[in-house]
Every structure is written in C-alpha cells, then in structure tokens.
C-alpha positions as CSV (number, residue, x, y, z in Angstrom):
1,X,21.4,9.9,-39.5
2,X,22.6,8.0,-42.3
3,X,20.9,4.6,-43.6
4,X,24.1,2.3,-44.2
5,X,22.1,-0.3,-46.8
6,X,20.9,2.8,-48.7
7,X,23.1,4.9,-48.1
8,X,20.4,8.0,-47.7
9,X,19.4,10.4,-44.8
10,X,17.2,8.4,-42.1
11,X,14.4,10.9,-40.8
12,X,14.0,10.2,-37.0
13,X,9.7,11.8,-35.7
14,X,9.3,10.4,-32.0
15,X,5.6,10.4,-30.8
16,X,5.4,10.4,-26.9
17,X,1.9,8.7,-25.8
18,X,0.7,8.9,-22.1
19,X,-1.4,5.8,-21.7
20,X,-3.0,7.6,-19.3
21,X,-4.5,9.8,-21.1
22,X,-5.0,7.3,-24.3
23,X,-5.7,4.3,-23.0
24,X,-7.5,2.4,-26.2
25,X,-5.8,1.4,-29.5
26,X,-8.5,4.3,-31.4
27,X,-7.1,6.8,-28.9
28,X,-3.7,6.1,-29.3
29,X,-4.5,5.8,-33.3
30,X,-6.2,9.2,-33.8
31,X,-4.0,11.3,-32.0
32,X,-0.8,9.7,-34.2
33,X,-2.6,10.8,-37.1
34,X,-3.3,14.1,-35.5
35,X,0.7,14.1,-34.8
36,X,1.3,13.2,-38.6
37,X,-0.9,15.8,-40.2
38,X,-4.2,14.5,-40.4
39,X,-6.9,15.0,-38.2
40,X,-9.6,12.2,-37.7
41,X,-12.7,12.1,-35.8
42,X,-12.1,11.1,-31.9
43,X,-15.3,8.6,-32.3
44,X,-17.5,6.8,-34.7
45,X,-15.0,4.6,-37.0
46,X,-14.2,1.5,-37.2
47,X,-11.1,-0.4,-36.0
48,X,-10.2,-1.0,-39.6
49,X,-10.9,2.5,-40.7
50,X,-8.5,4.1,-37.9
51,X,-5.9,1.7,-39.3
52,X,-6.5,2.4,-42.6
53,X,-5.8,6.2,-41.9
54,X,-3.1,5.9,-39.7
55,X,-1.1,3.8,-42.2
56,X,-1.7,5.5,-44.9
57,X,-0.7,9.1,-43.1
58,X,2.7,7.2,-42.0
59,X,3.3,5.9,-45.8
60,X,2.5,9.5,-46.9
61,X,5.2,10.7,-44.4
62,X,7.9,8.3,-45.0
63,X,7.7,8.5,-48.8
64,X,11.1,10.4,-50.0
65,X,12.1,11.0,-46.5
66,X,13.1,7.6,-45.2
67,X,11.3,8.2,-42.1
68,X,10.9,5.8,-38.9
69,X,8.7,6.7,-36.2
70,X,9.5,6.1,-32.9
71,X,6.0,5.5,-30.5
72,X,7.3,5.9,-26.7
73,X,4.1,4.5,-24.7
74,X,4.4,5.6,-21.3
75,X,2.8,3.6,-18.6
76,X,1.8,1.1,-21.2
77,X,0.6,-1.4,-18.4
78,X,-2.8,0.9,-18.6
79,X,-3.7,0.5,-22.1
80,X,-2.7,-3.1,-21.8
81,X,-5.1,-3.7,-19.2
82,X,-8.2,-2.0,-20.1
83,X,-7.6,-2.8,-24.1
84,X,-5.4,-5.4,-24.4
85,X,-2.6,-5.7,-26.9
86,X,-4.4,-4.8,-30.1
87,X,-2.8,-1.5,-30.7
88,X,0.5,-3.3,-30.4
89,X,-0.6,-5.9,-33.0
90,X,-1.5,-3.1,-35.2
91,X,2.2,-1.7,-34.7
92,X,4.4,-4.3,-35.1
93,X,2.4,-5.3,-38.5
94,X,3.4,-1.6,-39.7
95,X,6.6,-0.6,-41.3
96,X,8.6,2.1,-40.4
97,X,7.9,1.9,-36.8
98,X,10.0,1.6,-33.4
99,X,8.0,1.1,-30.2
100,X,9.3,2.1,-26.7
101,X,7.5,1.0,-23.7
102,X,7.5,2.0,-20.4
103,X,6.1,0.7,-17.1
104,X,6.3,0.9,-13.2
105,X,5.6,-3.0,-13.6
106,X,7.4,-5.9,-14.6
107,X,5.0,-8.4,-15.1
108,X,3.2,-5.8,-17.6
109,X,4.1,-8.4,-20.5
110,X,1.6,-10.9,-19.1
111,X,-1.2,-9.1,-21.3
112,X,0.5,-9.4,-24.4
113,X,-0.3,-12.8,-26.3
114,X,2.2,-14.6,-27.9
115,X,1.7,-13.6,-31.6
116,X,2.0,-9.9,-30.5
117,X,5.2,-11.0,-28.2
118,X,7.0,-12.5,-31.0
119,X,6.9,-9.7,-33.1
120,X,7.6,-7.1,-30.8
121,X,11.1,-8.7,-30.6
122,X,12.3,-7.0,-27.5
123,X,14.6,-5.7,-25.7
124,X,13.8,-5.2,-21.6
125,X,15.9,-2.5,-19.8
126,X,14.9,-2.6,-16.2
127,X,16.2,0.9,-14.2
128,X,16.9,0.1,-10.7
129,X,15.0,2.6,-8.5
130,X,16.2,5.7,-6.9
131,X,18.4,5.4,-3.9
132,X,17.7,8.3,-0.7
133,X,20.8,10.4,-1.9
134,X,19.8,10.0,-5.5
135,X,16.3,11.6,-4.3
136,X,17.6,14.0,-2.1
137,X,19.8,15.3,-4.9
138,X,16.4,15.8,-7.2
139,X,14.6,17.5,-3.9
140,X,17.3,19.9,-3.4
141,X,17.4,21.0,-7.0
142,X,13.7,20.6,-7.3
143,X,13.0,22.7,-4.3
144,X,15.2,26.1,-5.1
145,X,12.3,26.6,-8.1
146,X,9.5,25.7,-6.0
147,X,10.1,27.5,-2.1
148,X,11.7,30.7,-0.5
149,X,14.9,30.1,0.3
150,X,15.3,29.1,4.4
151,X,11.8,28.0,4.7
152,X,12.5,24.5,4.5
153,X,13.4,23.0,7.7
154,X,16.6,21.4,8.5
155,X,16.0,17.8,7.6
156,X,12.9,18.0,5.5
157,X,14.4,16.9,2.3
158,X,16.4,13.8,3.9
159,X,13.4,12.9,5.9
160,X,11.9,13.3,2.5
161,X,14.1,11.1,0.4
162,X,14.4,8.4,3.1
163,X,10.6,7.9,3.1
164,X,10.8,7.7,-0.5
165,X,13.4,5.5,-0.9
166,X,11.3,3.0,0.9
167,X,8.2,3.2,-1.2
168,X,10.2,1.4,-4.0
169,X,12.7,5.1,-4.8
170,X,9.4,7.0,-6.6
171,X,10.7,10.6,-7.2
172,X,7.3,11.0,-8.4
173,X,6.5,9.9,-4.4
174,X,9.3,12.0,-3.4
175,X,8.2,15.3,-5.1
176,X,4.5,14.6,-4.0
177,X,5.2,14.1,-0.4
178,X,7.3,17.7,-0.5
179,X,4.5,19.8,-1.9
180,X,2.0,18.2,-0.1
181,X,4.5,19.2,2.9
182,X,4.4,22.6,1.6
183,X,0.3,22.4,1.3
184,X,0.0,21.9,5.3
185,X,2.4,24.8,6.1
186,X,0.6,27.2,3.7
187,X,-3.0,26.0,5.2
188,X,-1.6,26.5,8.9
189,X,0.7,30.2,7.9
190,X,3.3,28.5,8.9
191,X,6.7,30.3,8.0
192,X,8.6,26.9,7.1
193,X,8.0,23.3,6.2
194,X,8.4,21.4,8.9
195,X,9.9,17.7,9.6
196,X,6.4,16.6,11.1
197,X,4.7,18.2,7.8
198,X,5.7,15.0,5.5
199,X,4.7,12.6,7.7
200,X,1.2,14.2,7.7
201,X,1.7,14.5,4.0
202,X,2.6,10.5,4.0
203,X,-1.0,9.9,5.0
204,X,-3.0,12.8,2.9
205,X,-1.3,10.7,-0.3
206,X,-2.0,7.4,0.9
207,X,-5.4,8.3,1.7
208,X,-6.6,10.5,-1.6
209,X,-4.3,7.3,-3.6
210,X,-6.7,4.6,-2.3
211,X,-9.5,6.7,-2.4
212,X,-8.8,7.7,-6.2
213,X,-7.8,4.0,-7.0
214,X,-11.5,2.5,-5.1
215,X,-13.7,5.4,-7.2
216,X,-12.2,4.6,-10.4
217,X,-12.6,0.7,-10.3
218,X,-14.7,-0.9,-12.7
219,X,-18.2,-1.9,-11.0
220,X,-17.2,-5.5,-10.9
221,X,-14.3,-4.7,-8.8
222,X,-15.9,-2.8,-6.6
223,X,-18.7,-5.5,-5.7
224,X,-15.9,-7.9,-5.2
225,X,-13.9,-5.3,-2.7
226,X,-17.4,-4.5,-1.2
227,X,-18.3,-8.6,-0.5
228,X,-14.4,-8.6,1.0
229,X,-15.3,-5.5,3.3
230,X,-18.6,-7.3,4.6
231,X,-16.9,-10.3,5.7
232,X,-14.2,-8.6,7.1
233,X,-16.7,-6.5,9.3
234,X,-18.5,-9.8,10.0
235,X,-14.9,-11.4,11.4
236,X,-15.0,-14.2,8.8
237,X,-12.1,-15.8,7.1
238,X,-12.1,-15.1,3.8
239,X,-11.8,-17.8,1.4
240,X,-12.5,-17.8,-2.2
241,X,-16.0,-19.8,-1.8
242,X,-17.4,-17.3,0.8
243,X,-16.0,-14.2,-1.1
244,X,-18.1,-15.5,-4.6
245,X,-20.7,-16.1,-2.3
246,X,-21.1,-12.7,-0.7
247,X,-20.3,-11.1,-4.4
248,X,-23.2,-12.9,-5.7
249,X,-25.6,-11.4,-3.2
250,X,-24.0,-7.6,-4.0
251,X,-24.3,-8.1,-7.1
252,X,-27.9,-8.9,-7.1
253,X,-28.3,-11.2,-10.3
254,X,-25.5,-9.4,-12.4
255,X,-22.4,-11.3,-11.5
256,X,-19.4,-12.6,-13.4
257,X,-18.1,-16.2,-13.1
258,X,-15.8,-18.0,-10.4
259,X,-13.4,-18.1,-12.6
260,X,-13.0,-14.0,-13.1
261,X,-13.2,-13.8,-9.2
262,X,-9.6,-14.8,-9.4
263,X,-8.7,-12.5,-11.7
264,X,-10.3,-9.5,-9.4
265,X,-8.2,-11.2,-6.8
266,X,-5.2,-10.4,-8.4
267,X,-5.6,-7.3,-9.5
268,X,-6.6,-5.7,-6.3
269,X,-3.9,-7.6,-4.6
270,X,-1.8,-5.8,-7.3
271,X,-2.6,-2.6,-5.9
272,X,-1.9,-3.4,-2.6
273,X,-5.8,-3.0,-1.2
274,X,-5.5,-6.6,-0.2
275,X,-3.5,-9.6,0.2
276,X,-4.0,-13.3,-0.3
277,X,-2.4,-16.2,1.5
278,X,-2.5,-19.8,0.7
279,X,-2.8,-22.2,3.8
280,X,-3.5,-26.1,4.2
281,X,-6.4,-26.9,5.6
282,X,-5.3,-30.6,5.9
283,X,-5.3,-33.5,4.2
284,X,-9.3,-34.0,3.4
285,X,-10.2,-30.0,2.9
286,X,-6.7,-29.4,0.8
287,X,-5.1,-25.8,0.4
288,X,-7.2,-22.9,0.1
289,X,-6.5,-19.1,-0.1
290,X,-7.4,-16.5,2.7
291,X,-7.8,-13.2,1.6
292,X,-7.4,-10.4,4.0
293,X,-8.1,-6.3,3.7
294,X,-4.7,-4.4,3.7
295,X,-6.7,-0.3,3.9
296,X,-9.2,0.9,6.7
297,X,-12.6,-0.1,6.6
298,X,-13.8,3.0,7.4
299,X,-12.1,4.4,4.0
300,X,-13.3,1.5,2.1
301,X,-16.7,2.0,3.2
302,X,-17.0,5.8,2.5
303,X,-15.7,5.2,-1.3
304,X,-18.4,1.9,-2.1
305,X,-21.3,4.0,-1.3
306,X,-23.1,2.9,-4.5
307,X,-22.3,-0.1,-4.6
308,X,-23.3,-1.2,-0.9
C-alpha cells in the first residue's frame, strides 16, 4: 500500500482483541505490547505507565516503516461496560492507529462520552442479520466437517435455521443449537440427530445462558434480581419504590442509591431476565413502572443461592 502524500510504502499490522477475554483498558494495553514485541507485566503498573509503554512500542514500530495499526475490538460493548471508554480515549489520542469495533448491540455507543465520541470520528455499518436460507447454507457446510454423513435427519438443519432465524439470525445460535442436537443423540446412542433433538437443545441453551448470565452478575445485580424474585413469589406488583425497598433489606446495610436501581433496571431488562412497563396510575399517583420476571423462578432461585 502506497501513501499518496508521501509517496512511501504504508505498513498495514491488524491486532484482533476479544473483549471478552480483555475486558479493561490494561488488558487490552499489555497484550498490544505483547503483539508489538514487548512484553509487560499483566499487573502492578500504572494507567500512565501501560500508556507510556504501549506508545512508545508503537512509535518504535512505525519509525521507518510508516506503519498504521489497525485495533479490531470485538464485542466491544463488554469492555465498555465494565471499564468504560478509557482505552478508547487513550486510542484516539495516539497516532498511527485505526480502531474497528464490533457489537451484537446498537445502543453500545451510549457508554462512550462525548469527548471520546468526537474523536473517534465514525463510521457505523450495521449488518442485517442472517435470514433461515442464509443459516441453513452455513449448517449444511458446517455440518459435512462436524457429522457422519446420513445421520442427520431429514429436516434437522431447516428446523435448525428456522429457529435461528427467529432469535434475531445468530449463526452463532444456529451452530449451538446443532451440536447441542448432536450432544442428546450421542448421550442417548442414538444413530441420527433427530428433529425433536433441537428443540430439547433450544431449552439446554436457554437454560445454561441464563444460568451463566445470573452467576456472573456483579453482587449488586444479583440482590436487585433476588428482591424482584421475592416479590414476584409474594404476588406483588412490582414498582420501583417496593423493588428499592426489598433490595435494601437483601442487601443488609450495603446498598447502592435509588438512583443506580434504575440503571440495574436496565441492564437486566437488557438481557432479557425481565421486563418493565410504564402504566398510569391516575391523575394524583402519576405514571409508575411495573417490573415483571421474564425466566422461571425456580432457575432464578437455584442460581442466587448466596445472595438469598
């Protein structure tokens, strides 16, 4: 690649970053360095000091060799969350790099503050999702690597793909869903992967989803999910005032404010575990939100063990 202005060779080094595995701006930091030829410790430094190193690695790497580096952060809405926008601050205030983002979620920009945002200077490309022949093409190809051939029954991989396509065109869901399939029929010796397979597969992933998604929660979360499933047992409605309420007794003295109730709220509504509805409660009472439990209690209850 040429450099029109300069009219010398552009060196292109992409760095591929799953957020899920790096989810803070050090992580990210040290294993960039590690990419670009200098190893750092994984703990103990400063914020300054990993920046320090990391732009001084680039500089040494771009120096005669016109280099760009190109970050792709995948599933960015992770490290967002849980660190906030710092690493992208650090970035953009760097020269000689691209960024690429990537997320499942569209709104993932609302945790970026307006000085990062107006650096960043993007450009959003939003991919539609899969349609069911569009999955069943990836099945089918996917499939001749991973099973005999004729021990997929007729109909699996359309039943497959049809499923899928409903939950939003995941392939990821798609692929899951087949060799959970395939799980079941090697558990019961069965010859072939039967039709009735992935729809027992449909609930083994929803279940170990939810289940993995309740575990992993921050504490907080977990006392506010755990005050929701004790007034959903008790059959009250669920407003915002009984929920804080309830939280406060869980919580037992350690409790956040009101205010970062909401954002719990949100976040769990996010992830589909519950819902929220706002309804008038007339003219003296005004409008008030009820919040109701979208999983099985049972599940909940088995997964908030130390928290109840």
């Amino acid at each position: 690649m040429i450099d029109a202005a300069k009219d010398k060779p552009v060196s292109i080094k992409v760095e591929y970053v799953r957020c899920t595995d790096f989810n803070t701006e050090y992580q990210v930091l040290t294993y960039l360095c590690q990419k670009l030829g200098r190893e750092v410790p994984s703990r103990g430094w400063t914020k300054g000091e990993i920046v320090n190193a990391f732009r001084d690695i680039l500089k040494r790497n771009v120096y005669g060799r016109n280099m760009t580096l190109i970050v792709i952060l995948d599933e960015i809405d992770i490290l967002l969350e849980k660190d906030g926008d710092g690493l992208l601050y650090t970035l953009t205030r760097t020269d000689n790099i691209a960024i690429l983002s990537i997320s499942n979620y569209l709104n993932f920009k609302q945790y970026i503050k307006p000085r990062v945002a107006s650096s960043l200077m993007d450009k959003e490309i939003v991919f539609p999702p899969y349609d069911a022949q569009q999955l069943a093409d990836i099945l089918e190809e996917r499939s001749k690597l991973a099973f005999y051939e004729d021990t997929l029954e007729e109909g699996v991989i359309p039943l497959c793909s049809a499923m899928a396509a409903k939950e939003e065109g995941d392939a990821r869901y798609a692929l899951d869903l087949l060799e959970s399939a395939g799980d079941i029929a090697i558990d019961r010796e069965s010859e072939k992967v039967l039709r009735e397979y992935i729809r027992e597969a449909k609930d083994v992933i929803e279940y170990n989803k939810i289940k993995d998604i309740i575990i992993t929660l921050p504490t907080q979360q977990q006392r506010v999910l755990a005050a929701i499933l004790k007034l959903t047992q008790d059959g009250e409605e669920i407003t915002s005032g009984k929920l804080f309420e309830s939280y406060k007794e869980i919580s037992q003295g350690d409790a956040v404010t009101y205010r970062r109730i909401f954002d719990f709220v949100n976040e769990l509504e996010m992830l589909g575990i519950i819902s929220t509805n706002t309804v008038s409660k007339g003219r003296a009472k005004g409008r008030t939100n009820i919040i109701n439990l979208q999983i099985d209690t049972d599940l909940l209850e088995e997964n908030l063990y130390n928290v109840l």
